[in-house]
Residue, then its C-alpha position, 0 to 999 in steps of 0.5 A: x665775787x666768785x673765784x675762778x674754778x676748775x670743773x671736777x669733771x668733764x664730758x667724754x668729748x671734751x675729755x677726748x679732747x684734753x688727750x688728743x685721743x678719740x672718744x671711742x679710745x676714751x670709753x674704752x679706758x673708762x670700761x678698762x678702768x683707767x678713767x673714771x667716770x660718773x653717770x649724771x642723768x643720761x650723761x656721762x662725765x669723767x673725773x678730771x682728777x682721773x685724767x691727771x693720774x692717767x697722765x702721770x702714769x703715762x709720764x712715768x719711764x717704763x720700769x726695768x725687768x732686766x739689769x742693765x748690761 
């Protein structure tokens, strides 16, 4: 019996999917290196471990530059 499994990753598609964002937004964060991704073949797949940490860093409250007044 095999357990159920969460892929390691994803196409550039179903990645755009996940973030509700274009694919042209998703190869733009993989050449800015806020996703990584890995080239298998002729195809390109994207960590889902990168999705996640792009996501935590989007959830984050901005940090202040200034003290409160």
């Amino acid at each position: 019996m095999m357990a159920h499994t969460e892929p390691v990753v994803v196409t550039v598609a179903s990645a755009a999917s996940m973030l509700s964002i274009g694919r042209s937004r998703v190869y733009e964060l993989i050449a800015s290196g806020d996703l990584a991704s890995v080239k298998l073949g002729a195809s390109r797949r994207v960590t889902i471990k990168s999705i996640r940490q792009l996501l935590g860093r989007a959830a984050q409250p901005p940090q202040r530059t200034h003290p409160a007044v």
